[in-house]
N, C-alpha and C positions, 0 to 999 in steps of 0.2 A: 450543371451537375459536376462532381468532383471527378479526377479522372481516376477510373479506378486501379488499370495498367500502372501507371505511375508510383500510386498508394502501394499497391502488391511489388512494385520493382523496389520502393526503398525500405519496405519492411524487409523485404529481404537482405538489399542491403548490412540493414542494420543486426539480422539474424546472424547476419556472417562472422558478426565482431562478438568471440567468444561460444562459438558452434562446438558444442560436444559431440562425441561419436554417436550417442543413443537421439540424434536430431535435435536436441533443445540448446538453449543457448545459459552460458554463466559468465557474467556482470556483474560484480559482487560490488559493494557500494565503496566508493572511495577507494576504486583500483584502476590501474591503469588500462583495463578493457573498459571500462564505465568511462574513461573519459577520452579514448577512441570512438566510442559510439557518440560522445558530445561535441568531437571535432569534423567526424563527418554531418555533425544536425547544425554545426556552425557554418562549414560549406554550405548546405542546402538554404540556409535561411538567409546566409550572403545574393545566394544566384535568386531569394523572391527578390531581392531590392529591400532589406532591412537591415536597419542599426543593430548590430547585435556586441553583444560584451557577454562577457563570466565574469563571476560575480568570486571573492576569493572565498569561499566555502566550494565551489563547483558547480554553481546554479547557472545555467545556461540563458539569455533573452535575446529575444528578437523584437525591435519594436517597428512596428508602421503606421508614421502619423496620420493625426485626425484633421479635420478639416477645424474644430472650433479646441478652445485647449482646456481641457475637460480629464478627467483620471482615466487611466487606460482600463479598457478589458482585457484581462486577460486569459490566453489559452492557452493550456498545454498538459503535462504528467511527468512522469517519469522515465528514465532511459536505465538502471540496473535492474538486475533481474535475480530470482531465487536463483540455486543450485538446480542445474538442469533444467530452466525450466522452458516456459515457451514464449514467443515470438512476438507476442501481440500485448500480453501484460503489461500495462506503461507506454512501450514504442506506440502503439494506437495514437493513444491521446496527442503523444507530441506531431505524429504525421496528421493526426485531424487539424493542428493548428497552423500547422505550414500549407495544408490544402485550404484553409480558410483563406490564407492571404496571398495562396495562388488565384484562387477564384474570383478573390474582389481584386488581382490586378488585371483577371483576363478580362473581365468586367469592365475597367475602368469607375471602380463605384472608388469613392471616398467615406467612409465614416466618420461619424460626427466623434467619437472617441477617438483615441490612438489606439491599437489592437498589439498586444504586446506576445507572442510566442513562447511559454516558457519549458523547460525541459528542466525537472528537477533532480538533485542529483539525493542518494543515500534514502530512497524512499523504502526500500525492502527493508524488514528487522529480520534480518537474516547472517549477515556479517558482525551485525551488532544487535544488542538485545534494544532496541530501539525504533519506531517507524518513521517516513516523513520528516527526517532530519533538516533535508534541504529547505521544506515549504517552511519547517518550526521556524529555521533562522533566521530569515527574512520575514517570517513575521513577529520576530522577537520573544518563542515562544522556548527558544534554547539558548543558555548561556557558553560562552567558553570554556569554564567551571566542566560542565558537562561531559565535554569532548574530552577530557583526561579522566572521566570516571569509567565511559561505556568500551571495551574492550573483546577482540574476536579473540578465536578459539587459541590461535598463538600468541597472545598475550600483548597484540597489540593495538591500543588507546586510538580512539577515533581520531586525536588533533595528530599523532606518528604519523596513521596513515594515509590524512591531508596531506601531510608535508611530504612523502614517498611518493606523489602525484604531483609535486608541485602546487597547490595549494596551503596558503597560509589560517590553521585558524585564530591567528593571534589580531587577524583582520576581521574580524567576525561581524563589528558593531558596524563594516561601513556594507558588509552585506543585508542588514536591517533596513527595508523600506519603508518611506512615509505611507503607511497604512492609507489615509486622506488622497491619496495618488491613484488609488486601485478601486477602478469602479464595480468590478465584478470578476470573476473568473469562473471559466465552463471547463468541463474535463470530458471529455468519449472513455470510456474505460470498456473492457469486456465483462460480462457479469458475472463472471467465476461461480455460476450455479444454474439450475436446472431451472427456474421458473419462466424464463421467457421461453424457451425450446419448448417447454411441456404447454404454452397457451399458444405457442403457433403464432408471437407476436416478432417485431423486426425490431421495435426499439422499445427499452425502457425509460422511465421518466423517474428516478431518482427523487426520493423525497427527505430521506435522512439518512446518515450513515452512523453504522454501529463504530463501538468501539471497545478496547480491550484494557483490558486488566488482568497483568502476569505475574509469574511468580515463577523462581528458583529453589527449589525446596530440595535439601541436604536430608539424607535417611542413614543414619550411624547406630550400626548394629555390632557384630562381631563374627569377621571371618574366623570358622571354625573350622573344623574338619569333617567335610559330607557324613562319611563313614562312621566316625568315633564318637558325634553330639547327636546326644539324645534329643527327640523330637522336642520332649518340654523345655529341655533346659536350651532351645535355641533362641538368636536374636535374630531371626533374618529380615533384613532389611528390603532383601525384593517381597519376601510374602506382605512386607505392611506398603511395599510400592503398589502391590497390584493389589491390594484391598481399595487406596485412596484412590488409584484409576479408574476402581467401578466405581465408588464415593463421585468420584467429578461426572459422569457419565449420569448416575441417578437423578442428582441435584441438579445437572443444567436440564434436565428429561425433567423430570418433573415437581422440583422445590422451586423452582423460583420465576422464571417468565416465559409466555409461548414463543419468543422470542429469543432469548436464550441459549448461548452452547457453548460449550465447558470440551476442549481438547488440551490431553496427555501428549501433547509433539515431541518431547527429550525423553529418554530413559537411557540413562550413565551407568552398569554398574561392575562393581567390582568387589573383588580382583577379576573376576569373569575368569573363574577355573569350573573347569565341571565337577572337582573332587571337594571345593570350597564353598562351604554357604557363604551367600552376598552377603558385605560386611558395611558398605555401603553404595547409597540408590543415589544419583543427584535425577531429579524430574524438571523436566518445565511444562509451564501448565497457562493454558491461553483463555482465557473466558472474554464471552463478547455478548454483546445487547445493544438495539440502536434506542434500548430505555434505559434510562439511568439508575432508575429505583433499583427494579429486577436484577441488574449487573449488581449493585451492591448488594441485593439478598444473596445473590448465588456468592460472590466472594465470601461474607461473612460465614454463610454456613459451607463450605470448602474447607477455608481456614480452620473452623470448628472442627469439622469433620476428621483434620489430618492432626491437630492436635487430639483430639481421642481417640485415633489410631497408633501412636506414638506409646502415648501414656500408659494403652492397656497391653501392649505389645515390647513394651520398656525398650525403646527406638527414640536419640539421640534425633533431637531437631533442629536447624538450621534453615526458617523461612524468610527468605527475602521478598520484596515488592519491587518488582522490577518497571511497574508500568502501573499507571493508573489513569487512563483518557477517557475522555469525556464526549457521549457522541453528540453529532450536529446535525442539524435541521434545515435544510435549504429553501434559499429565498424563496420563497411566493412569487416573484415578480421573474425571477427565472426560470422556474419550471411551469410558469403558465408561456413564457415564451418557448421553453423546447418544446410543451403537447404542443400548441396553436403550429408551430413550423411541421412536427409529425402531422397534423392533420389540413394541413395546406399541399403539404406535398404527399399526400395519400398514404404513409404509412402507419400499420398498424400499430401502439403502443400501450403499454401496461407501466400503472403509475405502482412505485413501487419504493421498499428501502434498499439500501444495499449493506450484506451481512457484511463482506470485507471492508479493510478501514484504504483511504487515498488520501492522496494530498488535500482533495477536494473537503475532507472534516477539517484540516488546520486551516484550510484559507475561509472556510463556512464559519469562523468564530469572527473574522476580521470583512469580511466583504462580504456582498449578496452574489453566491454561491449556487451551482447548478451541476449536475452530470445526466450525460447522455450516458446509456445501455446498449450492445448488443450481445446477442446469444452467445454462450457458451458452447458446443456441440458436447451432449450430455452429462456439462456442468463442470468440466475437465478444463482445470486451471493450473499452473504454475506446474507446469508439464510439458514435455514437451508433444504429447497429443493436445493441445492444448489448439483449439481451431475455431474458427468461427466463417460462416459462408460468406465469400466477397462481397453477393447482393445485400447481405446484411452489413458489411463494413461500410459498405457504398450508403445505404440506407441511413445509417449512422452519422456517419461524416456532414452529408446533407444537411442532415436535418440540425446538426454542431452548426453549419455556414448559414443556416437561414434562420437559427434560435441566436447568436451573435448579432446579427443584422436588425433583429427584432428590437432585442434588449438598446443594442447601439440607438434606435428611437423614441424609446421610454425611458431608457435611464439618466 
C-alpha cells in the first residue's frame, strides 16, 4: 500500500509554492512558481532512483527502466494551477506517479515496460486561452506558430513567457516524442464534481473525456449617457450580453445534449460608470460534451443565437473561435485494468465520463489511455475548499499502482 503520510507531506509541500492568503494556491502556467513546484518534483523523482530531464517547453520526466525494451508507461498530470485555487488539482496525479515508483522500489518488482513519471507543464487555460499545452507538444498536436498567437491578460505571447522562465520555445520539435515509444499513459485526477460523493463510491473509472469549444465574443454598442438616452433610442450592449447568457444557459439545458453545458466564465464591460450605459461587453463562453455531435449542435445554435441577438438589438459583433477540441474515449484495455485492480483490492467504483478536460484527452488520441477518480467533497474544485478524504486519495493511488502493474502484463 502507498504511504499515505508521505502523499499528504508532499502535497503539501507542493501547496506551499504559490499559497494565497484565502488558503489556495496560484501556479499560473509558464511562470516562475510553476517551475519551482517542477524543481522540487525533480528532487523527489531524483531521491526514487530515476533518469529525469525537462524537456525545453517545461515538461518534466522521470524514467524507470523495464526489464525487457518495450515503450514506456506513462504516469502523471499536471503541476500549475487556476487562480486561487486548490491543492490536489493536477499535483495528485503527478504524486500518484512518484508513489507508483516508490512502491515498486520498496517492492523490488521490475516491470516489463519502463514506467516514465511525467508532470506537465501549461495544463490550466487559464493564463492563456488554451488547455494541455504541455501534453499538445510532445504529442505534436501544437506548433511554434502557436505560442506567438495565444497571449495573457498583459499582453504577453506564450513563447515571451517561455523565455522569462528560462525555457526556449524555438526548441519545441526536439520536445515532440516518437508517439511509437509510449505504450500507455494513466492519470489520478480528483473528479471536480458531485457524482462519486453522491453514490458513496471511492474511485471512478473514467471512460471518456469531454471537451470544449470556446469563444471571445465582442458586444459594441454606444456609451451614452444613463440619464439623457431614451429607453428606445438605446444601444446597450450589456442588455444584449445578458440576453446571450440566458441564450447559452437554455441551449446547453435543453437544445442540444443530456450531456451538454454551455458557461458565461468572462464578462468585460465598459466603460463600467454607473451614469453610463455599457458601450461594450467582451464575454467568454465555454461549452463542453464528451459527445461530439451535441457539442457541435450546441455551438451552432449559440453562434445563431448571438447573431439574432445583435442584429435585432443593432449590437456591433466581433466572434472569435478560440478553441475547438475534440473529446476522447479511453482504452478498453485500461479501464478494464483500473475496475479489475478497484475490485481486487475491494474498493468501491463507478465507471463514468469525466465532464472536465486533462492531459489524459491529448494523450487518449496518441496511446491507449486511462484515468483513475476520486471524490470531490461536494463537487468543489479549483478552489481552494477544494478536498478530498486521504482514505479516498490513499484509495486512489492504489488502485493507479495495481492498474499499471496490470497493464505492464497485457500490454
Amino acid at each position: 500500500m502507498a504511504d499515505l503520510q508521505r502523499i499528504q507531506d508532499n502535497l503539501m509541500a507542493l501547496a506551499a509554492i504559490g499559497a494565497t492568503p484565502e488558503g489556495g494556491v496560484t501556479r499560473l502556467a509558464w511562470s516562475e512558481l510553476e517551475r519551482e513546484a517542477h524543481r522540487l518534483v525533480i528532487q523527489w523523482m531524483k531521491e526514487a532512483g530515476l533518469e529525469v530531464w525537462e524537456d525545453p517547453m517545461g515538461n518534466t520526466f522521470g524514467r524507470r527502466v523495464g526489464s525487457e525494451d518495450l515503450p514506456t508507461i506513462m504516469v502523471g498530470s499536471h503541476l500549475d494551477t487556476v487562480n486561487n485555487g486548490g491543492n490536489l488539482d493536477g499535483t495528485l496525479g503527478v504524486i500518484a506517479g512518484l508513489e507508483l515508483v516508490r512502491e515498486l522500489n520498496k517492492k523490488r518488482l521490475i516491470t516489463r515496460h519502463p514506467i516514465t513519471v511525467v508532470a506537465f507543464a501549461a495544463e490550466e487555460a487559464v493564463r492563456f486561452a488554451d488547455t494541455c499545452m504541455g501534453s499538445k507538444i510532445i504529442t505534436g498536436a501544437m506548433d511554434r506558430e502557436h505560442l506567438d498567437k495565444i497571449k495573457d491578460e498583459q499582453g504577453i505571447t506564450g513563447a515571451e513567457a517561455m523565455k522569462l522562465v528560462g525555457l526556449d520555445p524555438d526548441r519545441i520539435e526536439e520536445a515532440q516524442w516518437d508517439l511509437a515509444k509510449i505504450a500507455a499513459y494513466f492519470e489520478l485526477h480528483v473528479e471536480q464534481g458531485l457524482v462519486l460523493e453522491k453514490l458513496g463510491k471511492q474511485v471512478g473509472v473514467v471512460t471518456a473525456i469531454a471537451a470544449a469549444t470556446r469563444y471571445r465574443v465582442t458586444l459594441t454598442g454606444s456609451a451614452d449617457h444613463s440619464g439623457a438616452t431614451p429607453m428606445g433610442a438605446r444601444k446597450d450592449a450589456l442588455c444584449a450580453a445578458s440576453e446571450i447568457v440566458l441564450g447559452i444557459e437554455r441551449i446547453a439545458s435543453s437544445e442540444a445534449g443530456p450531456t451538454t453545458v454551455g458557461t458565461v466564465g468572462i464578462m468585460k464591460v465598459q466603460p463600467g460608470a454607473m451614469t453610463v450605459i455599457p458601450g461594450q461587453v467582451e464575454l467568454g463562453i465555454d461549452i463542453r460534451d464528451t459527445v461530439p455531435e451535441a457539442k457541435q449542435v450546441a455551438s451552432e445554435k449559440i453562434v445563431a443565437m448571438i447573431e439574432d441577438v445583435c442584429r435585432r438589438r443593432n449590437i456591433g459583433l466581433n466572434l472569435v473561435k478560440l478553441l475547438d477540441d475534440v473529446p476522447a474515449v479511453m482504452s478498453p484495455t485500461v479501464i478494464e485494468a483500473i475496475k479489475n485492480s478497484a475490485e481486487r483490492l475491494g474498493y468501491s467504483y463507478h465507471m463514468m465520463p469525466s465532464a472536465a478536460g486533462h492531459d489524459a484527452r491529448i494523450m487518449g488520441f496518441v496511446t491507449q489511455t486511462g484515468m483513475v477518480f476520486v471524490p470531490s467533497r461536494a463537487g468543489i474544485s479549483h478552489s481552494p475548499k477544494e478536498w478530498t478524504d486521504p482514505e479516498d486519495i490513499l484509495a486512489g493511488i492504489n488502485v493507479m499502482v495495481e492498474a499499471v502493474q496490470e497493464a505492464d502484463r497485457v500490454l
